[in-house]
C-alpha positions as CSV (number, residue, x, y, z in Angstrom):
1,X,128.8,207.4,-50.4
2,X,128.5,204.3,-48.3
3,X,127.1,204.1,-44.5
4,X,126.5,201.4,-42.0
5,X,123.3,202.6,-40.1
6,X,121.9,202.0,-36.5
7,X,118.2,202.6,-35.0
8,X,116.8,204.1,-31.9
9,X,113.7,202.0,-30.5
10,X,110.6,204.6,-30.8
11,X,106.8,203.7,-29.5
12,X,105.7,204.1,-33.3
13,X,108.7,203.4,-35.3
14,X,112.2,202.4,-35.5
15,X,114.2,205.7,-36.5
16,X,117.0,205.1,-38.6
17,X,120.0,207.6,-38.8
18,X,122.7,207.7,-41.2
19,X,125.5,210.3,-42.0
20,X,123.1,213.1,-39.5
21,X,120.0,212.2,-41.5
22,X,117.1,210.2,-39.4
23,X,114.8,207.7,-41.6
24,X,111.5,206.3,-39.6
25,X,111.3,202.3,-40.7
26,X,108.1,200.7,-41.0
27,X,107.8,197.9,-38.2
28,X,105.7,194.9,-38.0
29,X,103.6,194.3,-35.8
30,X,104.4,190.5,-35.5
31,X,107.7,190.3,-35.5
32,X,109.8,189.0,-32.6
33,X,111.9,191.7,-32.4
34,X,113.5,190.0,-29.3
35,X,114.7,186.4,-31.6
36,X,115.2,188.5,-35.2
37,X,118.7,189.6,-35.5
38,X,119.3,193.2,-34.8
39,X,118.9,195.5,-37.8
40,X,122.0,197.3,-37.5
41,X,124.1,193.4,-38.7
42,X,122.2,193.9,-42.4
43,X,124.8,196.7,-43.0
44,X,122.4,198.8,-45.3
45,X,124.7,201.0,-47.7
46,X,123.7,203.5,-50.3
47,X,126.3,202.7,-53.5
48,X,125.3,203.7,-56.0
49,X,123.9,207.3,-55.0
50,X,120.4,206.9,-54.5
51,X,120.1,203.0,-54.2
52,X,120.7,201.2,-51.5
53,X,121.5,197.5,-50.3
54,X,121.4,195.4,-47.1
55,X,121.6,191.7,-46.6
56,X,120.2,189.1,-44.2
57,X,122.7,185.6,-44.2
58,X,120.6,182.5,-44.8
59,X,121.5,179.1,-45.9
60,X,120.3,178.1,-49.2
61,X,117.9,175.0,-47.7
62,X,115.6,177.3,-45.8
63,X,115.0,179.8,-48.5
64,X,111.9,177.8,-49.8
65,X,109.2,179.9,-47.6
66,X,111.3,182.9,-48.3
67,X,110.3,181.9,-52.4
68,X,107.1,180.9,-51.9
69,X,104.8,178.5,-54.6
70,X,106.1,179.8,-57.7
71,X,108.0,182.8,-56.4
72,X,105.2,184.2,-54.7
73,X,106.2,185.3,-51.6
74,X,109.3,186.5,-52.9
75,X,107.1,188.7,-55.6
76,X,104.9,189.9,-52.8
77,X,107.6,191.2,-50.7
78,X,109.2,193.0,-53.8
79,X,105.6,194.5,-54.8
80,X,104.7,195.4,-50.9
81,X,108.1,197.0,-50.7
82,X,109.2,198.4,-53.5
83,X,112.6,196.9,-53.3
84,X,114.3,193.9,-55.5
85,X,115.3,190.5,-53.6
86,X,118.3,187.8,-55.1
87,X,118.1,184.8,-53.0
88,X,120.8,182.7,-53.7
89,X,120.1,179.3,-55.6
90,X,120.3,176.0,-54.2
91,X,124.0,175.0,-54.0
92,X,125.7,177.8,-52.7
93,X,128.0,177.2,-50.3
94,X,126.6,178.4,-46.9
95,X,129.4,180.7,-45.9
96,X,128.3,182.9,-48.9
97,X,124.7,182.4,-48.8
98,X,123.3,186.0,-48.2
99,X,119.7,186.8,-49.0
100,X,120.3,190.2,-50.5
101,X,118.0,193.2,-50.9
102,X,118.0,196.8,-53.2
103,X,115.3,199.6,-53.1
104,X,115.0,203.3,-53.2
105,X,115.5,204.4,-49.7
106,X,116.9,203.1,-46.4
107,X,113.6,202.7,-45.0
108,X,112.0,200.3,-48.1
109,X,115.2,198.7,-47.1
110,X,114.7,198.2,-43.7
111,X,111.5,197.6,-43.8
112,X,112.2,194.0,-46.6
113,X,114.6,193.3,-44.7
114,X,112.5,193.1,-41.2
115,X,110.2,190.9,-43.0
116,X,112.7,188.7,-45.0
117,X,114.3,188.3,-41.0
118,X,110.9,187.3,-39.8
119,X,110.0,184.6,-42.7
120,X,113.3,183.1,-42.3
121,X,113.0,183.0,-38.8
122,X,109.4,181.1,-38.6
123,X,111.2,178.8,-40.8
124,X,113.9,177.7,-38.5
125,X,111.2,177.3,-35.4
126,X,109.5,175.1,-37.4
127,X,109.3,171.8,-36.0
128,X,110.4,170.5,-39.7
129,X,113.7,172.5,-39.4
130,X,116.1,170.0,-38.2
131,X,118.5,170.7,-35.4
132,X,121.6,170.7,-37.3
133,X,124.0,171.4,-34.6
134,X,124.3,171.0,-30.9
135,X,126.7,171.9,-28.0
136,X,128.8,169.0,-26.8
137,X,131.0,167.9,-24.0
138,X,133.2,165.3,-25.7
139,X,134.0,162.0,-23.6
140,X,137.7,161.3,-23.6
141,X,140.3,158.9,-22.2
142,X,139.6,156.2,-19.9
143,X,135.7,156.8,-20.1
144,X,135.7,155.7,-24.0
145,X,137.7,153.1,-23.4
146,X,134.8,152.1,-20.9
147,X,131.8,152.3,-23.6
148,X,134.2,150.5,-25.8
149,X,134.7,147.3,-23.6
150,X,130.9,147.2,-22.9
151,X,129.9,147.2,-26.9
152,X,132.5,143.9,-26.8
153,X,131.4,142.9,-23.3
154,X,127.3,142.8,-24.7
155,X,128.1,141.8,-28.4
156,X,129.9,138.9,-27.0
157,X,126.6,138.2,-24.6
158,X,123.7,136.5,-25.8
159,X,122.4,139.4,-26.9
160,X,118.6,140.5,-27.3
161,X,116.9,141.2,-30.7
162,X,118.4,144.6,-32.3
163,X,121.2,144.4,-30.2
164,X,124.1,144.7,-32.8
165,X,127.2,146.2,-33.3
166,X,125.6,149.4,-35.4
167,X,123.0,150.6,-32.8
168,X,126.1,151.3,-30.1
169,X,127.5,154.8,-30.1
170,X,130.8,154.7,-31.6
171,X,133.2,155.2,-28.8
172,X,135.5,158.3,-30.2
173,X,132.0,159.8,-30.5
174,X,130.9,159.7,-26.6
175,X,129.5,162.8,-25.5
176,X,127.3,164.8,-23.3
177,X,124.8,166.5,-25.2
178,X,123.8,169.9,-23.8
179,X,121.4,171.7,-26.4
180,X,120.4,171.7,-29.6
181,X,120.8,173.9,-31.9
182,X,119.3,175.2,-35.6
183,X,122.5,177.7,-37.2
184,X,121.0,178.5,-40.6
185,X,123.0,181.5,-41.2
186,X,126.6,182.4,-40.9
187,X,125.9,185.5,-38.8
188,X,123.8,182.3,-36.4
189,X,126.8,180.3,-36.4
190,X,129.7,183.2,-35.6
191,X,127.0,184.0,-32.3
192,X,127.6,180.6,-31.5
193,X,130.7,181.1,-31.3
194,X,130.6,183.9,-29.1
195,X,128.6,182.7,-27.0
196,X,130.6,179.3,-26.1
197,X,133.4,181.5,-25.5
198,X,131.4,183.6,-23.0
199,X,130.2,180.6,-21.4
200,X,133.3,178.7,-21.4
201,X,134.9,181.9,-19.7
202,X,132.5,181.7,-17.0
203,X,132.7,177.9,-16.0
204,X,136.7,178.0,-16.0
205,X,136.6,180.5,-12.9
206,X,135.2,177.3,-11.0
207,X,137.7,174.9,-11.6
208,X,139.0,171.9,-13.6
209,X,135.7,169.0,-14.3
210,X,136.0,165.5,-13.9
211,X,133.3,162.9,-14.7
212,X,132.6,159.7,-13.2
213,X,129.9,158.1,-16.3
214,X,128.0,154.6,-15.5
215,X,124.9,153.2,-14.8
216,X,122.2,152.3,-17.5
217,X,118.9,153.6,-18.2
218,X,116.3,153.5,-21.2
219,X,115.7,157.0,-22.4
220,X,111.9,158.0,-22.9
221,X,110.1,154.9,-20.9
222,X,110.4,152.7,-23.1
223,X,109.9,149.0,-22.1
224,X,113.2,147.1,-22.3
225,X,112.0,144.7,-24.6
226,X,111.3,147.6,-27.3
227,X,113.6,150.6,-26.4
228,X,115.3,152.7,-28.8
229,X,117.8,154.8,-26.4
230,X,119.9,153.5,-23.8
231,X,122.2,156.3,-21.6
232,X,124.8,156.3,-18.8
233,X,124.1,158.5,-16.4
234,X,126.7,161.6,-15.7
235,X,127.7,162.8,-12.2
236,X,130.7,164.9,-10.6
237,X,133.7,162.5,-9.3
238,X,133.5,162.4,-6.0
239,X,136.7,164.7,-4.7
240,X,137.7,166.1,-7.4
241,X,138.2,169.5,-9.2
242,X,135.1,170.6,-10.1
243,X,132.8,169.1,-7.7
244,X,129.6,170.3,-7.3
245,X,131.2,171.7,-3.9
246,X,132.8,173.7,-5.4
247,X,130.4,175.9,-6.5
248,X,131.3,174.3,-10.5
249,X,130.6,171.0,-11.5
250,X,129.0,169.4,-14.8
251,X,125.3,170.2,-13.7
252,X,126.5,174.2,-13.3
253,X,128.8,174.3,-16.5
254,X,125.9,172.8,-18.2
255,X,123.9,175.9,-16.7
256,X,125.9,178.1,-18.1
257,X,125.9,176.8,-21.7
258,X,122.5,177.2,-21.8
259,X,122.3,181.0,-20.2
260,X,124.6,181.9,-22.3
261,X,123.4,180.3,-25.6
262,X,119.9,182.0,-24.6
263,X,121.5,185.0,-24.2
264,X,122.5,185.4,-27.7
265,X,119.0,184.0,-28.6
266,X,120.2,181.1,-30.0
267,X,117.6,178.9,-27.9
268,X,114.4,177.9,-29.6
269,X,111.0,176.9,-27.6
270,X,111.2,173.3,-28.4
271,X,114.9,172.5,-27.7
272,X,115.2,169.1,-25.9
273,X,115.5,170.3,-22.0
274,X,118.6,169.3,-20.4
275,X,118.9,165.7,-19.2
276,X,123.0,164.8,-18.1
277,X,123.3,161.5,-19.8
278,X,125.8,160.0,-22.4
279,X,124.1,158.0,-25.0
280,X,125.9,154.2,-25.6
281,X,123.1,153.0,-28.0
282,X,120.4,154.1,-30.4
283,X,118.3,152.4,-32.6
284,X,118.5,155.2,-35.2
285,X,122.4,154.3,-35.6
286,X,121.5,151.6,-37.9
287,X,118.6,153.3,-39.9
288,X,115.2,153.0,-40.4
289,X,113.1,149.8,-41.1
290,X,112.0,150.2,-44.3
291,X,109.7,153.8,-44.2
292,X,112.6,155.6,-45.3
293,X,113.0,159.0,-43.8
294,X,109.4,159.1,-42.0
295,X,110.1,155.4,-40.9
296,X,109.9,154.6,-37.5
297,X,113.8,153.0,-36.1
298,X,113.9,149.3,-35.5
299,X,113.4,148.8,-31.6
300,X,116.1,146.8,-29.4
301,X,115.2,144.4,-26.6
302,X,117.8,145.5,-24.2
303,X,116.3,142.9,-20.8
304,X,119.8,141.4,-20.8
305,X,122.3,144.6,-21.9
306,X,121.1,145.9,-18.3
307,X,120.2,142.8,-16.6
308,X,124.0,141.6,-17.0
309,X,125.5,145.2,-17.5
310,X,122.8,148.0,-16.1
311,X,125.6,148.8,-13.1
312,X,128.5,149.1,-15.5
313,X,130.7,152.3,-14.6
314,X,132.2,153.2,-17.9
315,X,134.9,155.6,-16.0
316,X,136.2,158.9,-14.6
317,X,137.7,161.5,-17.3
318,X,138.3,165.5,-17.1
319,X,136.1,167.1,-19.6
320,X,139.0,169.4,-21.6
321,X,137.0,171.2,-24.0
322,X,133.1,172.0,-25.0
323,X,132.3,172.0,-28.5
324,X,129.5,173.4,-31.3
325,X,129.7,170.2,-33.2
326,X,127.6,169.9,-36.2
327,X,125.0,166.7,-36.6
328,X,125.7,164.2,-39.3
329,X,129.2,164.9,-39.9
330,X,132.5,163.3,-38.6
331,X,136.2,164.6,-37.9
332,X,138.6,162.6,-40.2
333,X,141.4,162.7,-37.9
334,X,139.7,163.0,-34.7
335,X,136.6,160.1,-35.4
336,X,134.4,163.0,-33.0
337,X,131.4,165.1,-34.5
338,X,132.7,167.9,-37.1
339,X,133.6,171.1,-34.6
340,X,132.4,174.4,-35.7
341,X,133.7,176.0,-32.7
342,X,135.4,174.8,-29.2
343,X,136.6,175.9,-26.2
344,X,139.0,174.9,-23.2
345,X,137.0,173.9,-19.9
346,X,140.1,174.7,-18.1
């Protein structure tokens, strides 16, 4: 026999029915039942007869916590539960990386899995957990054609210490960055999906977008003479589709990224908030200065990038698409960020 089970919400207990048979599942009392994955996606079956099986996905690099110091958190849950875990080694590829559980009953079951869901959970809030994908409005056309004339435009200046070639975004790469994300799970990265296509949905009924990107600024308040982040602001082109009189615009569509990525709970506490801008330079392009990973970046002094080029208007484009690019890696073809999903903006 083989079931897929769902749960009605009870003051005590969650009551877990299968084939006309109700099981009450432990619940704990610290779990955020509102950020763990719904219990009915860990597809608990009973095959064999009388053993039964869920799963929670998980990428191999988070599973540490779920291990513990010499397997010890993994041999407390098993002993607390009464069911057997197989977390899957180092190495597997993520689209098959499921943390798997077997016991007894459907409600040992459950019950592991609630708390597997909650330790992996606290991992990816963790400030340690890197962000490892975000949302993205690539910048396209005329405008990175802009950001590549001012890289030659200050290289061929006089220009200040740390100004180089490597700290300036690479111009296929131009963007607007609307939140970041941590997907450590395939079931995490197919809502993400979802969700961009809900939002996306929503923000075509206003209209096509355009653009207009220029104007430097130092991110963070740095001073010039040490900054680490220099943006161009984003606005609305003035007349155009997608204005923000017409009830759209980049400021709205942006809106609706995050609603909607919040709505499938995809939106940690922490998250950068959301500041329109287009970053053109970073000091952590080139890399650390000699402390490694925990080093801090070298600092540019950017007095005359913006004294000779602070009013610079990069350009007008029509943003075509919004993407779930993921960090650190790169489109052969394309030169942009690696897309896990996109979708049409009009």
């Amino acid at each position: 026999m083989s079931a897929d089970y769902y749960l009605e919400d009870s003051l005590a207990a969650e009551i877990l029915e299968i084939n006309g048979r109700r099981y009450r599942v432990q619940c704990e009392a610290d779990l955020d039942h509102q950020s763990i994955a719904d219990v009915s996606q860990y597809h608990i079956r009973e095959d064999p007869p009388g053993r039964w099986s869920g799963r929670v996905y998980a990428d191999p690099e988070i599973m540490g916590p779920l291990i513990g110091t010499g397997g010890s958190t993994k041999r407390a849950l098993e002993s607390e539960t009464g069911c057997t875990l197989r977390i899957p080694p180092r190495g597997t590829p993520r689209d098959d990386s499921v943390v798997a559980v077997h016991g007894d009953s459907p409600e040992a079951v459950a019950t592991c899995l609630r708390r597997v869901a909650a330790t992996i959970e606290q991992t990816v809030r963790a400030k340690r957990t890197k962000y490892n994908y975000f949302v993205s409005l690539p910048l396209r056309g005329a405008v990175a054609n802009g950001a590549r004339s001012l890289r030659e435009a200050a290289l061929a200046d006089a220009a200040g210490e740390g100004v180089e070639e490597a700290v300036f975004v690479q111009p296929e790469r131009l963007h607007v960055t609307v939140l970041m994300l941590k997907l450590y799970g395939e079931d995490k990265r197919a809502a993400a999906g979802r969700a961009l296509a809900a939002a996306c949905e929503r923000i075509r009924r206003a209209g096509p977008l355009r653009v207009r990107i220029g104007g430097l600024e130092i991110m963070g308040g740095d001073p010039p003479e040490a900054a680490h982040v220099v943006y161009a602001g984003v606005r609305d082109a003035a007349g155009e589709g997608g204005s923000a009189g017409s009830g759209g615009g980049v400021k709205h569509a942006c809106d609706v990224l995050v609603e909607e990525f919040a709505k499938a709970k995809l939106k940690y506490p922490g998250a950068p908030p959301l500041k329109l801008h287009a970053t053109v330079l970073n000091s952590k392009y080139r890399g650390s200065d000699g402390g490694g990973a925990s080093g801090r970046a070298k600092p540019c002094d950017v007095r005359g990038l913006l004294e000779r080029h602070g009013a610079v208007e990069l350009g007008e484009c029509e943003l075509a698409e919004a993407h779930v690019s993921e960090r650190g890696r790169t489109d052969a073809e394309s030169g942009y960020y690696a897309c896990l999903h996109r979708e049409p903006l009009s």
